[in-house]
ROKEKOL-958722 format. One record per residue: x, y, z of N, C-alpha, C in turn. Coordinates in pm, whole numbers, padded with zeros to 5 digits, always signed. Each point is the difference from the previous one (the first is absolute). Example, Ala and Ser with C-alpha at 12.3 -4.5 7.8 and 13.67 -1.06 7.14 Angstrom:
% ROKEKOL-958722
+01319-00569+00780-00089+00119+00000+00090+00120+00000 -00035+00105-00072+00082+00119+00006-00077+00109+00073 
END
This chain:
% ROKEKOL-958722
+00085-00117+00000-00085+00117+00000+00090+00124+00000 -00052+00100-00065+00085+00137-00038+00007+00065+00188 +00089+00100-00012-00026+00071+00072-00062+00097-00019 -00092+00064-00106-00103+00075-00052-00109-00070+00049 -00012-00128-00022-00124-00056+00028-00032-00018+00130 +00122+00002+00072-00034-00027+00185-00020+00149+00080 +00047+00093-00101-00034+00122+00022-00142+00040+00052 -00029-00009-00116-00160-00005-00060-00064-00049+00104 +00051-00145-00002-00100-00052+00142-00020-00001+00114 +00141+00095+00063+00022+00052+00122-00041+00144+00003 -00031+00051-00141-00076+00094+00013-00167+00009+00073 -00032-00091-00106-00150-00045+00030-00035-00067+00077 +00054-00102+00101-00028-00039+00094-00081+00047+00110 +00007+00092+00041-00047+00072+00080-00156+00038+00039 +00008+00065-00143-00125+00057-00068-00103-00149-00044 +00085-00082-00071-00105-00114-00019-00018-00060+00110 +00057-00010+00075-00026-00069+00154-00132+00079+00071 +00030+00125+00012-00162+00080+00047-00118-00079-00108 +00013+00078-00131-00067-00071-00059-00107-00134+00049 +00111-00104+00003-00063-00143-00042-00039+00037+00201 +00045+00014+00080-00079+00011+00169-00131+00117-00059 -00024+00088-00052-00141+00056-00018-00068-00057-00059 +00034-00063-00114-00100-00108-00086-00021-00148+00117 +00088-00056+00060-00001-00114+00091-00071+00041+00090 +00037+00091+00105+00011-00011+00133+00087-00036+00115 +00072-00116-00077+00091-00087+00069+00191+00047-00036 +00062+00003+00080+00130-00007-00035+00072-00105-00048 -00068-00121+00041+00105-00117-00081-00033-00008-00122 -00174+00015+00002-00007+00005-00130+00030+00083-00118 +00031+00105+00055+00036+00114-00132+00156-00062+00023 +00038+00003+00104+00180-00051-00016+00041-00117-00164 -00140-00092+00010+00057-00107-00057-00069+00070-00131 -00090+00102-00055-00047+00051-00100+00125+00017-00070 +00035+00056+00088+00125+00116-00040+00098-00027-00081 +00079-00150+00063+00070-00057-00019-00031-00098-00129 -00110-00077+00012-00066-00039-00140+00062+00074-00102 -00062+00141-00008-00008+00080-00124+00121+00045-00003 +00082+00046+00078+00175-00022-00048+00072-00118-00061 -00064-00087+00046+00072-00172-00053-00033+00016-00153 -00176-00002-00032-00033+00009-00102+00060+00120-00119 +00041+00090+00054+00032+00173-00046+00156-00080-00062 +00071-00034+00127+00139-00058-00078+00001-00173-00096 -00082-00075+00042+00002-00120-00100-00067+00019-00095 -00067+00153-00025-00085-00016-00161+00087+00129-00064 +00007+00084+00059-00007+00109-00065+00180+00106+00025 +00075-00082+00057+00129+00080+00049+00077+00051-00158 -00053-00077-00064+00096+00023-00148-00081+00120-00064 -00089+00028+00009-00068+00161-00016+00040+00071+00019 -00032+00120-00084+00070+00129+00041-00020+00102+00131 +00097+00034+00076-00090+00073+00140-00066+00065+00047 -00047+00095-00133-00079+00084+00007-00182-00074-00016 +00011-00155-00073-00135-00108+00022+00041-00026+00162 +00048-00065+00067+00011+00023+00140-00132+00052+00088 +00001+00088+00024-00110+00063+00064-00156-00020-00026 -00015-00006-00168-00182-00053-00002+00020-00128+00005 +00124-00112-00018-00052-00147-00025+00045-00012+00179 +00022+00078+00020+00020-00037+00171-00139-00014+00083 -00048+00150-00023-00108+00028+00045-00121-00092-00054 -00013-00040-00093-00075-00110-00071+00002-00132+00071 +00106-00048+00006+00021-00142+00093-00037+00067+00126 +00020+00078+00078-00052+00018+00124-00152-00002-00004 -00048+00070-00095-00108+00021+00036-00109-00124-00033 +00077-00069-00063-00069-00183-00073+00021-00091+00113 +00113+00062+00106+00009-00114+00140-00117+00045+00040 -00042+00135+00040-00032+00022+00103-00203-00040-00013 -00034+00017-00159-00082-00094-00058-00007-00087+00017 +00122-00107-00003-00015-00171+00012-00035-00043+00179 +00062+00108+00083+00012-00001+00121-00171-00023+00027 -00084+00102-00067-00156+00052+00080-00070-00100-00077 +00032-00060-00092-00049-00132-00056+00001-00104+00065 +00162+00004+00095+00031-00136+00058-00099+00004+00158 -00007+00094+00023-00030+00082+00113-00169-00010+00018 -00069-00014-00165-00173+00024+00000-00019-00164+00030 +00124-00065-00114-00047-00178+00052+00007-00053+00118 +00128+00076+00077-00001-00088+00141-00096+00019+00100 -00038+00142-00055-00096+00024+00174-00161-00070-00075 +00003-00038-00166-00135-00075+00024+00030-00152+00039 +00140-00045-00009+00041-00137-00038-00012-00042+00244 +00058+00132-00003+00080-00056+00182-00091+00138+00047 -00085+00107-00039-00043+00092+00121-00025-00028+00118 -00066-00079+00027-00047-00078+00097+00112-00014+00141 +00163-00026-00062+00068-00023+00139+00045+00172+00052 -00009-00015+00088+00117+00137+00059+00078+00045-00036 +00006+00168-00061+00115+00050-00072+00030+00092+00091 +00131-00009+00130+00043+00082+00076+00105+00063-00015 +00099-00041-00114+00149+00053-00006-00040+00090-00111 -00120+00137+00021+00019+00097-00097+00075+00149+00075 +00088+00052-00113+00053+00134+00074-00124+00058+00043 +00008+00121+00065-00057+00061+00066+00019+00122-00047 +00142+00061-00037+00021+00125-00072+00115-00033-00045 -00049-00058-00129+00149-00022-00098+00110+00129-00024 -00047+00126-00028+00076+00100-00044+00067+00011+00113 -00034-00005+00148+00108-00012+00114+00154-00053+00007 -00020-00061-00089+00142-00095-00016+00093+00029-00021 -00033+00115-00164+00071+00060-00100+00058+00121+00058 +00137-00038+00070+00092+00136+00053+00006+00109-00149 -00020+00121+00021+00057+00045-00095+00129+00118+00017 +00098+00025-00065+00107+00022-00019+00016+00131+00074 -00054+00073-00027-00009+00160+00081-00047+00028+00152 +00078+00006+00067-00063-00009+00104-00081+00198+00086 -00098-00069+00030-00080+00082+00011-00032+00056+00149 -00046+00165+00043-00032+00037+00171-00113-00148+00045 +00002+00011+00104-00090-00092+00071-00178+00018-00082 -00019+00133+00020-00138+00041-00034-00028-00024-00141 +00141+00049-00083-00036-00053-00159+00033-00183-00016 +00025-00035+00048+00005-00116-00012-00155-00074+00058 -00041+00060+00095-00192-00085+00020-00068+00060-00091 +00073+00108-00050-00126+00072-00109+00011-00091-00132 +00095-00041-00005+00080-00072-00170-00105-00089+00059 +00051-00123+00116-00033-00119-00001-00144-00002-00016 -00076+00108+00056-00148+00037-00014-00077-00005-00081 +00086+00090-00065-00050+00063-00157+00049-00145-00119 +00074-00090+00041+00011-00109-00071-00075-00164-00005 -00051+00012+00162-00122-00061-00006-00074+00032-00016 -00027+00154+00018-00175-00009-00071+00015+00005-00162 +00095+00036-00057-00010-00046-00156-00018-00127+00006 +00088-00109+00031-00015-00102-00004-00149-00072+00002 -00035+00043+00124-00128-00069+00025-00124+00066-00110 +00028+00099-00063-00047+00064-00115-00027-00085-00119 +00179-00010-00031+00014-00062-00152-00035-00103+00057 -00038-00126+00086-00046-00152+00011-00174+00027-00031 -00025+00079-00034-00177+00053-00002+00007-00042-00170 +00097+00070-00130+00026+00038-00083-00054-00143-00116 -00047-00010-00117+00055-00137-00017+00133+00009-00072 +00021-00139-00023+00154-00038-00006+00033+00107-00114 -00007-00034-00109+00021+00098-00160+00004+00168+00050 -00083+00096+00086-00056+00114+00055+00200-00006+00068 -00009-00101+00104+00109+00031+00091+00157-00047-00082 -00009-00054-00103+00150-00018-00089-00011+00123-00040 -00106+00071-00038+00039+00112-00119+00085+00080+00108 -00068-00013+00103-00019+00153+00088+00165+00025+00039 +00066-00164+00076+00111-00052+00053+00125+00023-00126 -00047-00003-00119+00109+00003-00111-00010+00086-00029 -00094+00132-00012+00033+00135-00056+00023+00084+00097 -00064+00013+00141+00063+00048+00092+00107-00045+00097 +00010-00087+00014+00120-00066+00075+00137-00005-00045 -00067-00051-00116+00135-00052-00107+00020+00093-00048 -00108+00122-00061+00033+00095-00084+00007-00027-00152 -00011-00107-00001-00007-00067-00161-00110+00109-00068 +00014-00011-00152-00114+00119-00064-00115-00131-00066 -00067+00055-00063-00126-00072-00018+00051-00099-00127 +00084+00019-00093+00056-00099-00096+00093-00092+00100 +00045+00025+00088+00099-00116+00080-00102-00074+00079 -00041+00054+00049-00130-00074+00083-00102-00041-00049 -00013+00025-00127-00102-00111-00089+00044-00115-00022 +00195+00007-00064+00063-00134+00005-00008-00074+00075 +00005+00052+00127+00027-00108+00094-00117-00021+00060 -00097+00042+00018-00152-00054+00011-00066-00100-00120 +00053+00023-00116-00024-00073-00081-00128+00011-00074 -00074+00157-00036-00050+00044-00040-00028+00128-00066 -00077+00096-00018+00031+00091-00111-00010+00136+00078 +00048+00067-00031+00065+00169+00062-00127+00059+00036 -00173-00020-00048-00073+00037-00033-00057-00046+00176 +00016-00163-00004-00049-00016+00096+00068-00009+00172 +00122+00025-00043+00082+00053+00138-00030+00098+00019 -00033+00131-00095-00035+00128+00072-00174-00026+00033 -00056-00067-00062-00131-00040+00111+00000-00072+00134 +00028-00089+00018+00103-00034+00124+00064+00102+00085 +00090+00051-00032+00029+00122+00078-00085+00043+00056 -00037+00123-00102-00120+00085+00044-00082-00069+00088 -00068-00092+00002-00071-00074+00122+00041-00017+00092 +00123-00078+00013+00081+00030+00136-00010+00176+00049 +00081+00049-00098-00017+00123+00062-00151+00057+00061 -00055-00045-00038-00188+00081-00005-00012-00065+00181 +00057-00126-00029-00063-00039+00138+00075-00003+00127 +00120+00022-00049+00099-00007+00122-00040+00142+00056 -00012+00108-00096-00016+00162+00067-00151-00019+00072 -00121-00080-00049-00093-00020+00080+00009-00081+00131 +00098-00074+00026+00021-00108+00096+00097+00114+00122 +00064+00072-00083+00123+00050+00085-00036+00177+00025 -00060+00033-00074-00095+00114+00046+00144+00136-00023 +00012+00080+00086+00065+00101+00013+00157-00051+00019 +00043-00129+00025+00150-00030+00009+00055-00022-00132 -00091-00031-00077+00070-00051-00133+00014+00132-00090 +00107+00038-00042+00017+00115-00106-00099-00024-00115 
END
């Protein structure tokens, strides 16, 4: 593997790790999302050019995190029935982030990051990729169509919905 390519993925790590815990819930499980779609990112696609990188990245992430709520709709009809106790409680808790912050801005971050959270889990899935890849990621609406795997037309509908409802959900905090 290049050292361009481990770049890349020590770039994104991070960011896809929030990611796949807001779409999950769970930390192991976005851990092992994560990791999936890097395995897959370097055994299909490392011989690509690096600038493809970023939408076929974001694409495999976002096809785990699909296969995940698939695997996820069969078990709880296949096993609902037994006790599911090992769920996080506040996944984004986990995620140290790099800047360290006063005491007060730091409950306000952690605050202001669960109640998004508990926001975007309202969202449906397609509403909350757009929302997570053009604002999070910053990706523009042609990168984030790639890697959603649909057309520019309907990521900015997507969006916009997220947006429509997150500012209704979140009232005066959300810009």
């Amino acid at each position: 593997m290049s050292d361009a390519l481990n770049q890349f993925l020590a770039e994104r790590e991070r960011y896809a790790f929030r990611m796949a815990q807001l779409a999950t819930g769970h930390s192991d499980d976005a851990m092992d999302i994560v990791q999936d779609a890097m395995m897959k990112l370097v055994q299909k696609y490392q011989a690509r050019p690096a600038d493809e990188w970023g939408p076929l990245f974001h694409r495999i992430l976002q096809r785990q995190i699909t296969d995940w709520h698939r695997k996820q709709t069969l078990n709880n009809r296949l096993f609902g029935w037994l006790d599911s106790s090992d769920d996080d409680a506040q996944p984004m808790q986990s995620v140290k982030d790099s800047v360290t912050l006063a005491p007060d801005q730091s409950t306000q971050t952690k605050q202001a990051l669960n109640t998004l959270q508990t926001a975007l889990q309202t969202l449906p899935m397609r509403q909350r990729q757009a929302f997570l890849l053009r604002c999070w990621q910053g990706m523009d609406t042609n990168q984030t169509a790639e890697a959603m795997g649909c057309s520019s037309g309907s990521v900015k509908t997507h969006y916009h919905r997220a947006l429509t409802e997150l500012r209704l959900q979140l009232g005066d905090t959300w810009p």
